[in-house]
C-alpha positions in Angstrom: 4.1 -55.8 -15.8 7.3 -52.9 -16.3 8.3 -52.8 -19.7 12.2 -52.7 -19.8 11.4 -49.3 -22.5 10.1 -47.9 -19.2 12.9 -48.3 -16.9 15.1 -47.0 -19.1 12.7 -43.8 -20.5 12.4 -43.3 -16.6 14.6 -39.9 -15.3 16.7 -40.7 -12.6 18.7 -37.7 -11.7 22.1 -38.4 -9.6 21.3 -37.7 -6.0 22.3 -34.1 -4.7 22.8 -32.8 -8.3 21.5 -30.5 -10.3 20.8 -32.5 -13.8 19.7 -30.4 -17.2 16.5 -32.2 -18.8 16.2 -32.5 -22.4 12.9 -31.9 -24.1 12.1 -35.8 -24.0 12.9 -36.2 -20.7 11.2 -33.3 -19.7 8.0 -35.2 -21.0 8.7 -38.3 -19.0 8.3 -35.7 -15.8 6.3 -33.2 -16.3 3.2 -34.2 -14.2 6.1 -33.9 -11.7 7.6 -30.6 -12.6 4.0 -28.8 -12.8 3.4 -30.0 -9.0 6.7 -28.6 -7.6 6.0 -25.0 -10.0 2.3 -25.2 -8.4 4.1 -25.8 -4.7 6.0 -22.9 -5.0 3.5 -20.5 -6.1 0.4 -21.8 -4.8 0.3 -18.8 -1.6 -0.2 -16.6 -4.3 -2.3 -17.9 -6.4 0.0 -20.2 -9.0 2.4 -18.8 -11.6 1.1 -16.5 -14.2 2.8 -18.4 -17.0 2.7 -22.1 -15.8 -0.9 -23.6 -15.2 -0.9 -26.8 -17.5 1.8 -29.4 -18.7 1.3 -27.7 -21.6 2.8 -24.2 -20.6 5.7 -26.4 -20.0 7.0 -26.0 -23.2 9.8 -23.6 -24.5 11.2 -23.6 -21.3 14.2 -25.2 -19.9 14.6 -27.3 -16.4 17.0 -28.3 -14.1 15.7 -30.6 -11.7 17.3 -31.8 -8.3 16.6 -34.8 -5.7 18.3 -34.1 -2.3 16.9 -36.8 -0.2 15.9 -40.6 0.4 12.8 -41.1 -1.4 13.0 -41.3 -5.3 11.0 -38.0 -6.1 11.7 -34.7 -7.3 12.6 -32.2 -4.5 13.2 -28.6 -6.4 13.7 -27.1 -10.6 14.5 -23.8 -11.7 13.0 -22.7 -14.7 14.7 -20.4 -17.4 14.0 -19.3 -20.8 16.6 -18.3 -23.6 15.5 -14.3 -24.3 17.4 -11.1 -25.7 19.1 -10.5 -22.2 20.6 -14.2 -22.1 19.2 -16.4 -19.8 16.4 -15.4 -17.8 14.8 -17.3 -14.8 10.8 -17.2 -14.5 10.5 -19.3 -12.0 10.9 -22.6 -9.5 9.5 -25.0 -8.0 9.9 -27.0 -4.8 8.4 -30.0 -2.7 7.6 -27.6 0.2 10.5 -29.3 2.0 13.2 -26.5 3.9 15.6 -28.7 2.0 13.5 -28.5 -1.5 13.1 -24.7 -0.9 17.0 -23.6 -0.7 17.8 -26.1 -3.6 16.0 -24.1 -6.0 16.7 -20.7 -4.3 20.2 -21.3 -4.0 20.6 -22.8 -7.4 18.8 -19.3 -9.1 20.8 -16.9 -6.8 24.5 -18.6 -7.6 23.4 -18.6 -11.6 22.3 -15.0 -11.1 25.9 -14.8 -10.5 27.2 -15.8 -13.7 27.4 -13.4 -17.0 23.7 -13.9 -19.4 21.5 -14.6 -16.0 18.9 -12.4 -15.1 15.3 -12.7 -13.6 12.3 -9.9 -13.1 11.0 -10.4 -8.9 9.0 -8.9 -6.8 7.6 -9.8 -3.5 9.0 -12.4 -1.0 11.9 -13.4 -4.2 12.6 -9.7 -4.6 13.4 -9.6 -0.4 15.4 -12.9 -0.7 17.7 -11.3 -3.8 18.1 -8.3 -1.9 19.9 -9.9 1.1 21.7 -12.3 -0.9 23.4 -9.3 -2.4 22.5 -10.0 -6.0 23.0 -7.3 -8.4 20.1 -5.3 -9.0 19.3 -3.7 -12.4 18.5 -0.6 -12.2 19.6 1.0 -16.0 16.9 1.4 -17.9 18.2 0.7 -21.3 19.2 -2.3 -19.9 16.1 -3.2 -18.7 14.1 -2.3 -21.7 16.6 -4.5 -23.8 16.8 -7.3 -21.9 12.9 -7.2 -22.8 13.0 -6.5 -25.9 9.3 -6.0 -26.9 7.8 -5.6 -23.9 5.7 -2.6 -22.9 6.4 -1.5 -19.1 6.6 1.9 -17.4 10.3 2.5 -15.3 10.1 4.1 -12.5 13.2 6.2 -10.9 14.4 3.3 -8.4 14.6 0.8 -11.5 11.5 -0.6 -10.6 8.7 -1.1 -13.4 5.1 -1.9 -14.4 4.5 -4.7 -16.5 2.1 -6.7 -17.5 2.1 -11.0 -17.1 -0.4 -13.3 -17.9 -2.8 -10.2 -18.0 -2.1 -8.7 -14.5 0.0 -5.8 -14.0 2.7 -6.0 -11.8 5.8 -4.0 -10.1 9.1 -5.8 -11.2 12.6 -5.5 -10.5 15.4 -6.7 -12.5 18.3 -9.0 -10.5 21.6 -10.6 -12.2 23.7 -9.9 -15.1 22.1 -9.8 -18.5 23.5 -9.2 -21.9 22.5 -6.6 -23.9 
């Protein structure tokens, strides 16, 4: 039998919106969350950062559902940091639909004064020819990461390390510094 307490604990998003969770309702879907991060990154191996519901927390979501069925269909991920706030990563049903929510959602808020991400690889291509602003200053850079250890190179490219693998970064939006 459905306890009343459970219908309304449930998240139901507003259809073809992107809704901001809180940190209790983030509970109530993070089974959900986890699988559309796990989606998204599975080609290359899953995220770095985001292999458990526990990695979940000290992260912020925004979570959208852009067709008929009741389920999640894209999140963006972001994380308050020294450079304002940076995206680390998505997540999506595999859906076309699912896929350009959670791209299109990251590249407009790149837009916006605070945001930033690190890419490389297939996101890096996709920033590149949506005409995001890449960072290349290297104070900047190094601020925006306050605390972390990576080697610039003279493109405003970098080496850094993430969950114990090195890789080559670049730096997309407008941080704060």
């Amino acid at each position: 039998m459905i306890k009343l307490v459970d219908i309304l604990n449930e998240v139901v998003p507003p259809k073809n919106t992107w809704f901001p969770l809180s940190k209790a309702e983030v509970q109530d879907v993070e089974k959900e969350i986890l699988d559309l991060i796990n989606n998204a990154y599975g080609s290359i191996g899953g995220h770095p950062n985001y292999k458990s519901v526990n990695d979940l927390a000290g992260s912020e979501y925004e979570i959208i559902d852009l067709d008929d069925d009741p389920e999640l269909d894209a999140v963006t991920v972001t994380k308050q940091r020294a450079g304002g706030t940076k995206h680390v990563g998505i997540g999506h049903d595999g859906t076309s639909p699912g896929k350009r929510g959670a791209l299109g959602r990251t590249i407009d808020k790149l837009d916006e004064p605070s945001n930033y991400i690190e890419a490389s690889g297939a996101i890096e291509n996709i920033l590149r020819k949506a005409n995001v602003t890449q960072v290349t200053d290297e104070e900047t850079i190094r601020k925006a990461l306050k605390g972390k250890e990576i080697k610039m190179y003279d493109d405003g490219s970098y080496d850094r390390v993430l969950g114990g693998k090195k890789y080559k970064k670049t730096m997309w939006g407008k941080p704060t510094v």
